[in-house]
Every structure is written in C-alpha cells, then in structure tokens.
C-alpha positions as CSV (number, residue, x, y, z in Angstrom):
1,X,-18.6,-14.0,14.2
2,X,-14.9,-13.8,13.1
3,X,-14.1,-10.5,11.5
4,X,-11.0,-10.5,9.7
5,X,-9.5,-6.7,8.7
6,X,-6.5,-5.8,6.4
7,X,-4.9,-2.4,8.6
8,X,-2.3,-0.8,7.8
9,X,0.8,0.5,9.9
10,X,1.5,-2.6,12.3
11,X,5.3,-3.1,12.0
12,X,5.7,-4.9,15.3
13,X,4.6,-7.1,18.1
14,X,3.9,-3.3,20.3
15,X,1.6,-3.0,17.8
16,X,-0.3,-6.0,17.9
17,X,0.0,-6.1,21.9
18,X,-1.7,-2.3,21.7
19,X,-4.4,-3.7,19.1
20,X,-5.0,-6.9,20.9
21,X,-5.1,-4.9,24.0
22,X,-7.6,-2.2,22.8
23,X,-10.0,-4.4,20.5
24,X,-10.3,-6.8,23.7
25,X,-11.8,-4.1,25.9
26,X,-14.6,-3.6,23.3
27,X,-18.0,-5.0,24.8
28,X,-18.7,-7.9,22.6
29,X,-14.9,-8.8,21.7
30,X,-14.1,-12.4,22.5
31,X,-10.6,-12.4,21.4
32,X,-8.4,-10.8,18.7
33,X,-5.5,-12.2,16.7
34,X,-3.2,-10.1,14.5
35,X,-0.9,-11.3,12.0
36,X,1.9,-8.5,12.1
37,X,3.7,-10.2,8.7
38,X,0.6,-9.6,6.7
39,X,-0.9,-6.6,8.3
40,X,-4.2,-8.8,9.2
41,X,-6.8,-8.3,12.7
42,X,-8.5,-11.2,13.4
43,X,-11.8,-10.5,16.3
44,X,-14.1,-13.0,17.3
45,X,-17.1,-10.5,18.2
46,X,-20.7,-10.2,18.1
47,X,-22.9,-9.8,15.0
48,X,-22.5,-6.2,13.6
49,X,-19.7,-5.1,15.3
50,X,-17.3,-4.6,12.4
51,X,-17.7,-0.7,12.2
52,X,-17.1,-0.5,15.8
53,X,-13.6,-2.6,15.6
54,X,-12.9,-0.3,12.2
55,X,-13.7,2.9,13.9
56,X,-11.3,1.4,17.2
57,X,-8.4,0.7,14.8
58,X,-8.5,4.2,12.9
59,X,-8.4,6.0,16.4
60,X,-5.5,3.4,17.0
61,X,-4.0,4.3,13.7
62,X,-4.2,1.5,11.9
63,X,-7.2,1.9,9.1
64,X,-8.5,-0.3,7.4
65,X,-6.2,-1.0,3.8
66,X,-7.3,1.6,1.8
67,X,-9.9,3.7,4.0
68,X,-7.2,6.4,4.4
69,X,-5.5,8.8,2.0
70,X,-3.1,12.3,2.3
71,X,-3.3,14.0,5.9
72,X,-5.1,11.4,7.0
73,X,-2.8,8.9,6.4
74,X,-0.1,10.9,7.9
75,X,-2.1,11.4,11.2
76,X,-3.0,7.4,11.6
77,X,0.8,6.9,11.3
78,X,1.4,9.1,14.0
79,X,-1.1,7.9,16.1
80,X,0.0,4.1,15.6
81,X,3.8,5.0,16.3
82,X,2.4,5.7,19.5
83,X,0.1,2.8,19.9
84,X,3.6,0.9,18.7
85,X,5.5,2.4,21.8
86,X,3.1,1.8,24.5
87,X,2.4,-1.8,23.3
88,X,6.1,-2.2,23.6
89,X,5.9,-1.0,26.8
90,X,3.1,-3.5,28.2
91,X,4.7,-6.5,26.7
C-alpha cells in the first residue's frame, strides 16, 4: 500500500537521507521516497501501517502537516535539525 504523508521541517537531502533511512528499517517498509521541495513521504508498506510511519516521523521531527502546534512544534524542530545533520553525515 503506498502511503503518501505531508511532514513538516525537511529542508534538505540530510533530511530525506535520515527519513529514508529510519522509515526503511520499519518491519513492513518496502521503500520510501521523499520529496524535499514539497515536504511529501512517500512509503510503500503493509496495510495499516500509517500510524506507525506517523508516529516514526514525529520522533524524527517531522509531523505530520498540521499534527503539531506551540512547544511541540518547537521540540520536532529540534529533533529534525538533528535528524538533518546526521543524514548529512551518512550521505
């Protein structure tokens, strides 16, 4: 089944390496695609496993479009300059 998420906070191809990286090791995840431009995941994973790639992407810190609001919003940008960096460093 292909899952397609609008995230916020991916400004580069670090992030999208850390994303692709992370979603792939998810049991069920046949591959991921993310469109940095338009702030778009792509997964082709089982049935049902669109919480679990939602929930992956928060503790990532990039929520889903509109799923996070105030301190919370503040904390998954922190969290995905992070992700950002060490995705830059795998590349």
């Amino acid at each position: 089944m292909l899952y397609e998420i609008s995230v916020e906070n991916i400004k580069c191809g670090g992030c999208a390496n850390s994303i692709r990286s992370k979603l792939g090791e998810l049991e069920g995840v046949d591959s991921v695609e993310v469109d940095v431009e338009n702030g778009i995941v792509k997964a082709d994973a089982g049935e049902g496993l669109r919480d679990k790639l939602t929930a992956s992407l928060l503790k990532m810190g990039y929520p889903e479009t509109g799923t996070a609001e105030g301190i919370a919003a503040a904390k998954a940008k922190a969290k995905s300059f992070v992700s950002c960096a060490v995705g830059r460093i795998s590349q």
